[in-house]
N, C-alpha and C positions, 0 to 999 in steps of 0.2 A: 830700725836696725836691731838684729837679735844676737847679743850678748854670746860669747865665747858658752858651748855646753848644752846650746837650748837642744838642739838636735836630741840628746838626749835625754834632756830635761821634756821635752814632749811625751816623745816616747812611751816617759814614762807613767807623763800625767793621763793618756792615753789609754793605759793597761788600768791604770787608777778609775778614769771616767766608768769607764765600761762595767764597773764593777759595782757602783752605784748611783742611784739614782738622782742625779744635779737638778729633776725640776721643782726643788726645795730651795734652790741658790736663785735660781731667774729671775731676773725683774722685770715683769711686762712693760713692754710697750706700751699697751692702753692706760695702764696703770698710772703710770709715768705725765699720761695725756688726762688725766683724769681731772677733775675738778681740783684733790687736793692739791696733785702736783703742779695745776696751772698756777694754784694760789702761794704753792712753796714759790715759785719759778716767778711772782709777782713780787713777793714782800722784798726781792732785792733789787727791786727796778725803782727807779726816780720815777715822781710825778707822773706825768701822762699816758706814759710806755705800763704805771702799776696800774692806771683806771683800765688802760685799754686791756690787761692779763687778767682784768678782774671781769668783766664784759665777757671774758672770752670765753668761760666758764659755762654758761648757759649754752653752747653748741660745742660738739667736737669733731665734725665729719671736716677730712683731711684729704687735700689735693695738693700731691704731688706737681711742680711745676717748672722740674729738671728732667733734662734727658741725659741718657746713659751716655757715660763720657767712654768717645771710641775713637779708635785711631780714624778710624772712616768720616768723622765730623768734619763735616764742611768748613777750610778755614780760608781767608782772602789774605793774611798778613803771617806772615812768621810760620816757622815749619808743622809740620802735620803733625799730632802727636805720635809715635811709638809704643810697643810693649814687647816684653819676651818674660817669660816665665825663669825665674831665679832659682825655686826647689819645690823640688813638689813632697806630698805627703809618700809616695812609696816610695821614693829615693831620700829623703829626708825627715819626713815625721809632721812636716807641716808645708804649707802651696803659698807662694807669694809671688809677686811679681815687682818687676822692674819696667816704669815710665818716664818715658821725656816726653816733655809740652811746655809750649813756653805759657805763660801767665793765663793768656788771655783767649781760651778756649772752649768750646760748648758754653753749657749755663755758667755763666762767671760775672764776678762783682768787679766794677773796674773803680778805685780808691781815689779821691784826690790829687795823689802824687803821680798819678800814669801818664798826667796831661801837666801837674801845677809844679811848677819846682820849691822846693820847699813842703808842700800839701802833705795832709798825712796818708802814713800807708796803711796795708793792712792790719800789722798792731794795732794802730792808735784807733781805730774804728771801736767805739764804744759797745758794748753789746744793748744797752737801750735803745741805739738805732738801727739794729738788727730784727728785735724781737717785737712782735705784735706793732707791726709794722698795718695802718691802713690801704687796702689794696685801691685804688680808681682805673678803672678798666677803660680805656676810650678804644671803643671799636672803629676802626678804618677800615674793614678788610671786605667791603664790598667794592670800595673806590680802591683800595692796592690792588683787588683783582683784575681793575681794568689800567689801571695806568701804576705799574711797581716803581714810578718815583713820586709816589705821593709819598706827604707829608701830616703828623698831625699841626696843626693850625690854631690857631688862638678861637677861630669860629667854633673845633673840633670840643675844645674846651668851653668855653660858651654853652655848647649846645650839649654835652653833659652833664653841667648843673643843672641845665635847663628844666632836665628830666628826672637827676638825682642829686639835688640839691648842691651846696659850695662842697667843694674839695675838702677832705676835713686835713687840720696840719698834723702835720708826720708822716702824711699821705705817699706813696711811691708811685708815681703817677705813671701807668704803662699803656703803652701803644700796643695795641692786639690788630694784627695785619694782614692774620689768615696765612703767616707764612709758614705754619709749620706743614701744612699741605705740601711743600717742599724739600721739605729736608733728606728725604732719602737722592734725591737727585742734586749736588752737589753744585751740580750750573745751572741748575732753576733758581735752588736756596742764594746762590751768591747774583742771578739775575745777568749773569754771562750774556752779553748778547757776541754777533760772530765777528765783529772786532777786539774781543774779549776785554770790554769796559762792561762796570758791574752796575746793578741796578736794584736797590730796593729800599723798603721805606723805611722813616726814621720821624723824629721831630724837626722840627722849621726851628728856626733863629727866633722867631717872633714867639713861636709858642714858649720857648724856654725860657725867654724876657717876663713874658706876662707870670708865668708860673712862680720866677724866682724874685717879682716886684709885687705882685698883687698876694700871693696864697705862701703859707708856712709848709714846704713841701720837702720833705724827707729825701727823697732823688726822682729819678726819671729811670724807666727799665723799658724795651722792646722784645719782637718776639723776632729780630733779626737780631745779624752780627755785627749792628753797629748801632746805637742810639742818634748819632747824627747818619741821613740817607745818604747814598751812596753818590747820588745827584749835589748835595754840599759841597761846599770847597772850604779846605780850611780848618776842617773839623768845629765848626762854631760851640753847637751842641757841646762837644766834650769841656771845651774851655770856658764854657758858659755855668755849666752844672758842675763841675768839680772844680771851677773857679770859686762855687761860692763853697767850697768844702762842704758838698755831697754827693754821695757816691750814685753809681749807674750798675743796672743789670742789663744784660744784652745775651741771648739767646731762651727766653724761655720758653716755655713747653705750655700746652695742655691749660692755654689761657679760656677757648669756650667753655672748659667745664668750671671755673669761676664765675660767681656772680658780677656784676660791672662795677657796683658796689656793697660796702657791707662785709667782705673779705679782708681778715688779718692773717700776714704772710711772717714767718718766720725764716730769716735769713743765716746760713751757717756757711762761712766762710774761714780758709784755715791762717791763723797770721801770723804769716810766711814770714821769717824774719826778712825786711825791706823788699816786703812785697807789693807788688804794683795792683793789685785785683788777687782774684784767683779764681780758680773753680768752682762753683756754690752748690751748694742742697736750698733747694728756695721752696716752699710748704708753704702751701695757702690752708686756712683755717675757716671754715663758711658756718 
């Protein structure tokens, strides 16, 4: 919200800018991503969240692994987002806009309390478990091609150790399901069929057992709009993983161009006061 004046308080900073040259003030980006900044961005992390900022140091190439949040995003629960522009720069001095969405749309974190009563919300989400975060990639997305109420499985798990050793803890364990090849078509991504029940995949009951009894795992994320499959009853998934007070991502992006392991992902989430999830910026780090 901009404060009684700003209109002209732009304006004027505006006539100001123009006049000299501000790339003396800039703080890069890269900069920022650089070795020293990963290491400022460690010293105030706890134990294994400061090894894993100190590791990360040695690579910096960065994947995006959000999509652009638009009213057009595919949703199955609650209303479609909105926008309309508030003021713009030649009628005002500066461009903003005004949205409605409720919590739980596009790339978004869903908290504890979305499913647990009592669970904590987005406040209480520590930034330790946000940040350098271990990625585990389990590909399904030859088997969702052929049948979209597959599930991953405890085998599915199994047989990515298999290949790339145990789960490491802290891990965000995601299901890659080949569905973002969907997303522009709204009743493919939600799996519509012509009775209009929805179809697409998610984790099993059992996978979420084995992950949250066997392995130290940070949450569960999918590259749908739901972590538990559409095929579920009950929402197990949700009540299983934010039962044990860990949070879940659900729509991400741009998972083939991650490694399956070996990726730390950085989670920015805004905390909403008694917020249930929200919108995220999710950045993989390879």
């Amino acid at each position: 919200m901009c404060p009684p004046g700003t209109v002209g308080q732009v304006r004027a900073a505006c006539a100001h800018d123009s006049a000299h040259d501000s790339s003396h003030n800039h703080i890069s980006r890269r900069a920022l991503l650089s070795a020293g900044g990963v290491a400022a961005v460690a010293s105030l992390l706890p134990g294994k969240a400061a090894n894993a900022a100190n590791a990360a140091q040695q690579n910096g190439h960065l994947q995006d692994l959000t999509y652009i949040f638009s009213p057009t995003f595919p949703v199955a629960t609650g209303p479609a987002p909105t926008r309309s522009t508030l003021f713009t720069i030649e009628e005002d001095g500066f461009y903003a806009q005004q949205w409605s969405f409720w919590e739980h749309t596009a790339t978004h974190l869903d908290a504890p309390g979305h499913f647990i009563p009592g669970g904590r919300l987005a406040p209480q989400l520590d930034p330790s478990e946000l940040m350098f975060v271990p990625a585990a990639v389990v590909d399904i997305s030859a088997r969702a091609a052929r049948n979209p109420d597959s599930k991953v499985e405890v085998a599915d798990l199994r047989g990515y150790e298999r290949r790339y050793g145990r789960i490491p803890d802290r891990a965000l364990v995601i299901m890659n399901s080949g569905w973002q090849s969907r997303v522009n078509d709204p009743d493919s991504f939600l799996g519509r069929d012509s009775s209009g029940n929805l179809h697409y995949p998610g984790f099993s009951a059992d996978a979420a057992e084995f992950l949250l009894e066997h392995r130290h795992i940070g949450g569960v994320a999918v590259d749908t709009i739901s972590i538990d499959a559409a095929a579920s009853n009950g929402a197990p998934v949700h009540h299983m993983v934010l039962g044990a007070d860990l949070y879940a991502l659900e729509n991400l992006a741009n998972l083939a161009q991650i490694p399956c392991s070996g990726a730390q992902l950085f989670i920015g989430v805004v905390p909403w006061e008694q917020g249930s999830g929200g919108p995220c910026r999710v950045v993989a780090q390879l």
